[in-house]
C-alpha positions in Angstrom: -9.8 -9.7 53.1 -6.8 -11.1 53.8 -3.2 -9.6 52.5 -0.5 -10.8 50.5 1.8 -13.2 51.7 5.8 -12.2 52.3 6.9 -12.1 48.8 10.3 -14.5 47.6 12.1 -13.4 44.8 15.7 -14.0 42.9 18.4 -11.9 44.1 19.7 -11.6 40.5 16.6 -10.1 39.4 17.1 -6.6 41.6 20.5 -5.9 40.4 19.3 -4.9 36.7 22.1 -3.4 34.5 20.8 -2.4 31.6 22.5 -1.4 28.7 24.0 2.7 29.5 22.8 4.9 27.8 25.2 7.6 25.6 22.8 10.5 27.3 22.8 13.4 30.1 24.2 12.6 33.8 23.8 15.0 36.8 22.4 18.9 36.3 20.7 17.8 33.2 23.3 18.0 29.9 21.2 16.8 27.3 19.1 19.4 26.1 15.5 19.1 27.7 16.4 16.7 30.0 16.8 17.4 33.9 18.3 15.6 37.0 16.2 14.2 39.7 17.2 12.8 43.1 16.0 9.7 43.5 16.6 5.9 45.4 17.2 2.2 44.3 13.8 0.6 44.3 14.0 -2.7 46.8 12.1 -4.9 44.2 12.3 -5.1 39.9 9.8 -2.5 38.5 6.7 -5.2 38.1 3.5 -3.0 39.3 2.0 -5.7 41.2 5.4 -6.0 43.2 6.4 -2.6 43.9 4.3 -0.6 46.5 7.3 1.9 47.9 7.9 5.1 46.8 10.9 4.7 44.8 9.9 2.2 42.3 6.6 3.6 42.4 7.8 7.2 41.2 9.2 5.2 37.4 6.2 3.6 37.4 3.6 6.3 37.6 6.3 7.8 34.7 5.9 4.6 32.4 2.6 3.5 33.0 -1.0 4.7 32.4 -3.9 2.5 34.0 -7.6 2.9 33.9 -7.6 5.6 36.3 -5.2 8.4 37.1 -5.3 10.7 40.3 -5.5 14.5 39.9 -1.8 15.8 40.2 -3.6 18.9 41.8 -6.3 17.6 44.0 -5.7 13.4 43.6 -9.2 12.8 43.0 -9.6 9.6 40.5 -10.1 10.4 36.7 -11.0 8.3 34.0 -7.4 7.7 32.1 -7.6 4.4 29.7 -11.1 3.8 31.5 -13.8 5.2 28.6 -16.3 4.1 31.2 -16.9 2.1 34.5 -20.6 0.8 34.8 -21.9 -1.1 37.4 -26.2 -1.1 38.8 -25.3 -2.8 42.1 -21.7 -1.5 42.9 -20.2 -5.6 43.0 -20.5 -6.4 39.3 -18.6 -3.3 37.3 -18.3 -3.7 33.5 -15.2 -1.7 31.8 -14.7 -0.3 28.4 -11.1 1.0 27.6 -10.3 3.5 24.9 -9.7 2.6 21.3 -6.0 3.3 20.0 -3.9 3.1 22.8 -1.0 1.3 22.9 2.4 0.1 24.9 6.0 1.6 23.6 6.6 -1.6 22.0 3.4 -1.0 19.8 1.3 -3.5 21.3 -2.6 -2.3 21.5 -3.9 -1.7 24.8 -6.9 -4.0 25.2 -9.2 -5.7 27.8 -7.0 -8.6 28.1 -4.1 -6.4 28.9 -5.9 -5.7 32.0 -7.6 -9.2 32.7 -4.3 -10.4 32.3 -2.1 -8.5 34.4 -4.4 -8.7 37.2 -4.8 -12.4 37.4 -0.2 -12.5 37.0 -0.6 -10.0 40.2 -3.2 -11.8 42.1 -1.4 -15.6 42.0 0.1 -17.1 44.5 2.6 -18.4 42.9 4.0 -15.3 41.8 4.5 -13.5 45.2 3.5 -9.9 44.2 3.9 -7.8 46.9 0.5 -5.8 46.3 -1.6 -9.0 45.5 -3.7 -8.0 48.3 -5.2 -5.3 46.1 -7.1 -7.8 44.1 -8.6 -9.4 47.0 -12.3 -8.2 45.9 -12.3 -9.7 42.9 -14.3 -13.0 43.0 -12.0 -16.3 43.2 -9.4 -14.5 44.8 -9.0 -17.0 47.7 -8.2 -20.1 44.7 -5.6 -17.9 43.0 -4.3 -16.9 46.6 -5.4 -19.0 49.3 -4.6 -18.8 53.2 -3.3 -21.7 53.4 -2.4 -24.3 51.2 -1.6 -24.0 47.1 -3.6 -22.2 44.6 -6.2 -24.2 42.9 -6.8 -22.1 39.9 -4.8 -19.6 37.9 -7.0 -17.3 36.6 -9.5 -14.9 38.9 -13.2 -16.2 38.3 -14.6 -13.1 38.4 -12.9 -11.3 35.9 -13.9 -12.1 32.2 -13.4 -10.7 28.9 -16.2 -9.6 26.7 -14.9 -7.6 24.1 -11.1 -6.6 22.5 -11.5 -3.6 24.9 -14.4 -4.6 27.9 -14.6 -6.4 30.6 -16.6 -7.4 33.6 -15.2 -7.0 37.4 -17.4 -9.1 40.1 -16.4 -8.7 43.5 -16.9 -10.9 46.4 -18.6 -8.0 47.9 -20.2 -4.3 47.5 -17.6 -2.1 47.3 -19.3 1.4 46.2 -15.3 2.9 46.0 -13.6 0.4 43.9 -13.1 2.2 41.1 -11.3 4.8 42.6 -8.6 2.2 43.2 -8.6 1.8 39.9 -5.9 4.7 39.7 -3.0 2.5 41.5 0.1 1.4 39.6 -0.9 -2.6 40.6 -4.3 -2.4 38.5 -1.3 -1.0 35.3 -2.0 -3.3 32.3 0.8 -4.8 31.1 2.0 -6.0 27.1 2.4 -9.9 26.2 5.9 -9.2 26.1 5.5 -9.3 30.0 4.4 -12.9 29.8 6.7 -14.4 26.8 9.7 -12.9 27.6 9.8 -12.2 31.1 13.3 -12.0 32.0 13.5 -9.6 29.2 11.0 -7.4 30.4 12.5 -7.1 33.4 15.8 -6.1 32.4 13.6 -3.0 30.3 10.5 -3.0 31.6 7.6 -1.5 28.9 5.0 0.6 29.7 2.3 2.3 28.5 3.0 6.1 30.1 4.7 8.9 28.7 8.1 8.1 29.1 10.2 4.9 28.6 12.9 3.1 30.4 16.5 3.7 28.5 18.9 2.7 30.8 19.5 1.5 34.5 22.4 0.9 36.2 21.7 0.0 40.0 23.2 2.8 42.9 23.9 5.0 39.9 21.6 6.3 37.6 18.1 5.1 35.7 17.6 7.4 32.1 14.1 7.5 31.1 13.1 9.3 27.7 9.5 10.8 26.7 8.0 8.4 24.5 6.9 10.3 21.1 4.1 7.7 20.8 2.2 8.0 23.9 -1.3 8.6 23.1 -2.3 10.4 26.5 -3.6 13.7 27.5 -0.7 14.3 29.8 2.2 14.3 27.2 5.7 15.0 28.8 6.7 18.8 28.5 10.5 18.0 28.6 12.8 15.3 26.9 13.0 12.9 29.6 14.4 12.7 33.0 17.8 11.3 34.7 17.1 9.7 38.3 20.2 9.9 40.3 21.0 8.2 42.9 21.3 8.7 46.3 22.2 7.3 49.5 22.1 10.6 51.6 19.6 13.2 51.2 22.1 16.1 51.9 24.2 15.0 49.3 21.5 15.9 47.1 20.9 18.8 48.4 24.4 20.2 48.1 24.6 18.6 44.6 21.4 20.8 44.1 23.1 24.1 45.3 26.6 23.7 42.9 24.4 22.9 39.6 24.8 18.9 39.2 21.7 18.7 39.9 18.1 19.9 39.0 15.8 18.4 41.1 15.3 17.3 45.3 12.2 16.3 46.2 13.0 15.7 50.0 14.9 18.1 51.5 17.1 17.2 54.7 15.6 18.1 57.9 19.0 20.3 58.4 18.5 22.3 55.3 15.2 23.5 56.0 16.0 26.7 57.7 17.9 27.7 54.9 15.8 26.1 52.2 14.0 29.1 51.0 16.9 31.5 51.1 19.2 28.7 49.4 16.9 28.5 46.4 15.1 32.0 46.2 12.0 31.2 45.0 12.8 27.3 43.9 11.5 25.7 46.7 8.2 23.9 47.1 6.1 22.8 50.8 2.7 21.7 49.8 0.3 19.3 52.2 0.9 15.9 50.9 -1.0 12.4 52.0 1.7 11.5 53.8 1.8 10.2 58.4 4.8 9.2 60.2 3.8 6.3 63.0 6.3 4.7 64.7 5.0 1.0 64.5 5.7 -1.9 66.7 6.6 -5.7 66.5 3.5 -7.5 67.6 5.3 -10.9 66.4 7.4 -10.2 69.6 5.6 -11.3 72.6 7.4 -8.5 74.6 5.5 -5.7 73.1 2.2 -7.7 73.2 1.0 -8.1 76.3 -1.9 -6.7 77.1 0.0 -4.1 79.9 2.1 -3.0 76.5 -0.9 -0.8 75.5 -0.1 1.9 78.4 3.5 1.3 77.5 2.7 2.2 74.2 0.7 5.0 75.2 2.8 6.0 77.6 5.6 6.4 74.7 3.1 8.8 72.7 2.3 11.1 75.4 6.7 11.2 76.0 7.3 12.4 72.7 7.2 16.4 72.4 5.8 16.7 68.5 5.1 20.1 68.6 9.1 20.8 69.3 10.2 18.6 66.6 8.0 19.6 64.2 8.8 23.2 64.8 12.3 23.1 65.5 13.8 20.2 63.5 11.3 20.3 60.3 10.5 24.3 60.6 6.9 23.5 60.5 6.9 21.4 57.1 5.3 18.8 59.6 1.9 19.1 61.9 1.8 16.9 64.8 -0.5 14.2 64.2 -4.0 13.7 66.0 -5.1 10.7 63.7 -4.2 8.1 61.8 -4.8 9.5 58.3 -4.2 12.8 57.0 -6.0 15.9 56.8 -6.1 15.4 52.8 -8.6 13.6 53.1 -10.8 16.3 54.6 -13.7 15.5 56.8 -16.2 14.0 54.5 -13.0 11.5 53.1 -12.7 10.5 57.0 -10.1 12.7 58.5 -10.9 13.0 62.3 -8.9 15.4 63.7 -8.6 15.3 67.3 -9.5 11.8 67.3 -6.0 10.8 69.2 -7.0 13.3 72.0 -4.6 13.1 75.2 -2.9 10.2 74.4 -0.8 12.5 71.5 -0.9 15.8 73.6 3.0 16.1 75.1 2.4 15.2 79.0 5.9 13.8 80.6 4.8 13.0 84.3 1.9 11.2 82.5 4.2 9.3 80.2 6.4 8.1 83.0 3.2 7.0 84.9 1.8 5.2 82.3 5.1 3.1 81.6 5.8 2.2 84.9 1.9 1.3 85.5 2.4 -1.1 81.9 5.4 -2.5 83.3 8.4 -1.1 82.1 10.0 -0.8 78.7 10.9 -4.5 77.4 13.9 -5.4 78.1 14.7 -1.7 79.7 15.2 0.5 76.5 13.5 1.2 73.2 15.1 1.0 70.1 13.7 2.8 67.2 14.4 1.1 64.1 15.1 3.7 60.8 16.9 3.3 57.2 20.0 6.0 57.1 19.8 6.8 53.4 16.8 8.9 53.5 14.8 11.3 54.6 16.4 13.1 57.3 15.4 9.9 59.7 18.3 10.2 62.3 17.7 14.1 63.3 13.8 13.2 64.3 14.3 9.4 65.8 17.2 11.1 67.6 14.5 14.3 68.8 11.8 11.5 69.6 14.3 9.4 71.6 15.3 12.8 73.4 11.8 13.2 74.3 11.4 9.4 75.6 14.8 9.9 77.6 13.4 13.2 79.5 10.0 11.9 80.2 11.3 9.1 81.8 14.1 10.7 83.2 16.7 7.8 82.0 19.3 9.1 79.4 19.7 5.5 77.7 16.0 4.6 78.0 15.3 5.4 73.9 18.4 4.9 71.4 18.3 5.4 67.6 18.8 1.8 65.4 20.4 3.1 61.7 19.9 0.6 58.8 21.8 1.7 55.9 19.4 1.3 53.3 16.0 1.4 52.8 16.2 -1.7 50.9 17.9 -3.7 53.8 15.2 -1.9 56.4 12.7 -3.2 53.7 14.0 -6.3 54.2 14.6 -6.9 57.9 10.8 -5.7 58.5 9.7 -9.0 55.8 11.8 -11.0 58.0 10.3 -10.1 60.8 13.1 -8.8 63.1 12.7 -5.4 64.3 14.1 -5.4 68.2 11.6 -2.7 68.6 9.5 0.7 67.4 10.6 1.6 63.7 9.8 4.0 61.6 6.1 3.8 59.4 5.5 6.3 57.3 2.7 6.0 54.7 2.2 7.6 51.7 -1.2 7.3 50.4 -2.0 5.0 47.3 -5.3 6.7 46.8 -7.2 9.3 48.2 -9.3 7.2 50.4 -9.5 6.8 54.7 -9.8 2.6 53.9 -5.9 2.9 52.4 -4.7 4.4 55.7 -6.0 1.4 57.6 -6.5 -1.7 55.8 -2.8 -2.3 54.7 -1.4 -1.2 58.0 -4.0 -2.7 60.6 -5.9 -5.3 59.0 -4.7 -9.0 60.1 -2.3 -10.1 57.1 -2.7 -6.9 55.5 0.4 -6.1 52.6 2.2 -3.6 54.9 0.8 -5.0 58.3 4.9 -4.9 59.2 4.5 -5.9 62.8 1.8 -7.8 62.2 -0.6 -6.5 64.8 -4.3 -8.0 64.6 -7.6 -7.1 65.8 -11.0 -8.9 65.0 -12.8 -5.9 66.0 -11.0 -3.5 64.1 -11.5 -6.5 60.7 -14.9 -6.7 61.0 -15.1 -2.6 60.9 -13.5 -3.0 58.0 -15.3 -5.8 56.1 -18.5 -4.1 57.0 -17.1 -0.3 55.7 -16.2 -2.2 52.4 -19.4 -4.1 52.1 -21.6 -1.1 52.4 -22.9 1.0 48.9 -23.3 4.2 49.9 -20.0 6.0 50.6 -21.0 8.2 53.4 -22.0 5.3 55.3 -18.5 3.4 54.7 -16.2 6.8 55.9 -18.3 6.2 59.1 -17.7 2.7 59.9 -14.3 3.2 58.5 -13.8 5.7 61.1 -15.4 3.7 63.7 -12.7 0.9 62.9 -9.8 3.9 63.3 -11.4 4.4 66.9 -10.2 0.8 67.4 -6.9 1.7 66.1 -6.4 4.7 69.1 -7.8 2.4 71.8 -5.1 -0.2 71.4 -2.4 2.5 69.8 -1.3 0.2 67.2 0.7 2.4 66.3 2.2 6.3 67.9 0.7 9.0 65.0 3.9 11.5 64.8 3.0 14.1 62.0 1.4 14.8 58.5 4.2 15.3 56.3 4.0 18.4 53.3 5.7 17.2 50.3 8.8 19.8 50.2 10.9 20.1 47.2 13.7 22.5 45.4 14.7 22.5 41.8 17.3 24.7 39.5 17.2 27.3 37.3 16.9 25.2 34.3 13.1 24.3 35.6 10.0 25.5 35.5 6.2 24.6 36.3 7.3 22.2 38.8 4.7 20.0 41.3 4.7 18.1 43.9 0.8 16.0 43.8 -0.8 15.5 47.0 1.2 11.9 47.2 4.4 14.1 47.3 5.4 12.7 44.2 7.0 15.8 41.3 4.4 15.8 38.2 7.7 14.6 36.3 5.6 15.2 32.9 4.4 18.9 33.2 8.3 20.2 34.2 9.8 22.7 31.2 13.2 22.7 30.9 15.3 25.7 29.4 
């Protein structure tokens, strides 16, 4: 399966103002409400468009799909999904549950689903995570290679009933219902269709809270929705999503009351994290790895010597200091590609890295001068500044790099200042080296750590690297029925992964989080994402 192509879309339509709200601002106000740190979203909240974190977080808050992911353990329960039948595991027939319905009061039916999928898998409509509907049959005349569309609707998806519908794939794929739980499979009202720019000034969902008001680099307001017909009805009033450009910013804000809620605390607060907050601060294990990827489009770093280079830069990079001295251990050096979430029987291989991960300087420098040389004589590691405590660890990994190879300029740090515009230069395809990869899991599942990142066109394939071993691995994981079998060859296409080092494994991330007074019963889920409904406030 191929991915989706790089998605074009109106400038105007990411700087949504909507009307501001008369309602609480920072450390939570308005009774029942709370304060969250949070980001501007790079793309407008469509669910087939958005697959990074911040946009993701207001969706998961105002939409409800077929399937939802444990906030505890992540595994995939039936939400709107009554049931998911299928005698061969390609052709899956889908009954949703009676009575549900959008904030607007629309009923959520089977052609709210049939519907949004076929807007998200089009061509002409350049959604970012149109890749995920790649299985469905007649995906390649909605979204060819090459070439324009030559039908608008996905042939294998047909409605049968006001609430089923069939699902046939172009192949077996025993797990795809467990996809099912992703914000791009969301349904979505015909409001969405006939007025479109509307809908994307206020988007309307189907979740337990709704969209108030939004003004970009300030503040999005969202409200529990009194109507939402769902087991997992929000516990508070709503929630205010501040923004944020600098992560200790937040933090401080956090300390002095203007704030209730961080859920990333700077790498420089860490050691004083649990002191700070007595008792209000969260480190769970969260599906979350740090690579440091590279631009394959760039002849430079694709030769064939550039595999000891790149190996080379792996063994140079001391992960058992950083995580230890700059994250106090809410990291664990990588040895895979996935994360240990998974577990062993989801695919998790731990180990599977071997030497090429394990610190060894005189190594390193061996391997780089036998591959060559760095390109052009230095790496620059490419990293957004607004978030996540990037410049402490690219500047520890680029300390590493410098004494392995014994040349004080060899690695330098290259700040972005937002993750929007690092968002951006990766779809243009002009990183001047390594940048930063992390991945947060979209579902709990070993194929969703490879096939987005490795496959060749695959939706976050950034430096577009490209393997026809590693694809067929792939194809043939997805094809097979029986899910033991699939982990296996799935695991046998990560082994191709390590021999070319497509990318340098850093660390499994824990979710880390600290909150206020004003809270209670608050989460992270294993995506690292707070379980915004279930927090009390008061």
């Amino acid at each position: 399966m191929r991915g989706a192509r790089p998605v074009r879309w109106a400038a105007g339509a990411a700087a949504v103002v909507l009307a501001a709200a008369a309602c609480g601002g920072g450390g939570g106000t308005t009774p029942g409400v709370f304060s969250a740190s949070w980001g501007d979203p790079q793309n407008p909240l469509e669910p087939a468009n958005t697959n990074e974190v911040q946009g993701g977080k207001v969706l998961d808050m105002i939409f409800r799909g077929l399937k939802r992911y444990n906030p505890r353990t992540a595994a995939p329960e039936n939400m709107l999904a009554e049931r998911i039948d299928t005698s061969d595991a390609r052709n899956f027939t889908i009954t949703v549950k009676d009575g549900r319905r959008f904030s607007n009061g629309e009923p959520v039916t089977a052609r709210s689903f049939v519907d949004a999928w076929n807007y998200g898998a089009s061509l002409k409509n350049n959604q970012k995570n149109a890749y995920f509907f790649g299985y469905i049959e007649g995906y390649d005349k909605v979204h060819p290679e090459t070439g324009t569309q030559s039908a608008d609707t996905l042939s294998g998806l047909r409605v049968t009933g006001p609430r089923t519908f069939t699902v046939r794939l172009n192949q077996k794929f025993s797990t795809f219902p467990d996809t099912l739980g992703y914000v791009a499979f969301s349904p979505l009202p015909r409001a969405f269709f006939d007025h479109h720019e509307d809908w994307l000034r206020k988007p309307v969902g189907n979740g337990p809270y709704r969209i108030v008001s939004y003004t970009r680099g300030f503040k999005m307001a969202l409200r529990r929705w009194g109507g939402y017909q769902g087991p997992d009805k929000a516990r508070n009033k709503g929630v205010d999503l501040q923004v944020y450009t600098d992560s200790n910013t937040a933090y401080t804000d956090l300390l002095a009351g203007n704030l209730d809620l961080v859920d990333d605390v700077p790498a420089t607060q860490l050691k004083f994290a649990r002191k700070d907050l007595d008792g209000r601060y969260i480190n769970t294990p969260a599906g979350i790895i740090q690579t440091l990827a590279f631009p394959f489009y760039d002849r430079s770093w694709n030769s064939p010597r550039m595999r000891k280079v790149r190996t080379g830069l792996s063994m140079a990079i001391d992960r058992d200091l950083i995580t230890r001295t700059i994250f106090r251990r809410t990291r664990t050096p990588a040895s895979d590609w996935t994360s240990p979430v998974l577990g062993a029987a989801g695919g998790f291989q731990a180990g599977l890295c071997a030497a090429a991960c394990v610190h060894d300087p005189r190594r390193a420098k061996q391997l780089v001068r036998e591959g060559g040389g760095l390109p052009g004589g230095q790496v620059r590691i490419t990293y957004n500044a607004d978030t996540g405590s990037h410049k402490q660890w690219v500047d520890a990994v680029c300390n590493s790099i410098n004494n392995a190879l014994g040349d004080d300029t060899a690695c330098v740090g290259n700040p972005v200042g937002t993750f929007a515009d690092f968002r951006n230069q990766l779809g243009r395809h002009s990183m001047p080296g390594p940048f930063r990869a992390g991945w947060q899991m979209d579902y709990p599942l070993i194929q969703n750590f490879l096939q987005p990142l490795y496959y060749s066109g695959g939706s976050s394939n950034d430096g577009q690297w490209s393997n026809k071993d590693f694809d067929r691995l792939v194809d043939q994981a997805n094809a097979e029925s029986d899910r033991a079998k699939a982990v296996r060859l799935f695991q046998r296409a990560e082994g191709v992964v390590r021999d070319h080092m497509a990318a340098i494994p850093l660390w499994y991330q824990n979710g880390s989080a600290g909150y206020s007074h004003r809270l209670s019963h608050v989460a992270l889920t294993p995506f690292s994402v707070p379980v915004y409904d279930e927090i009390k406030v008061g």
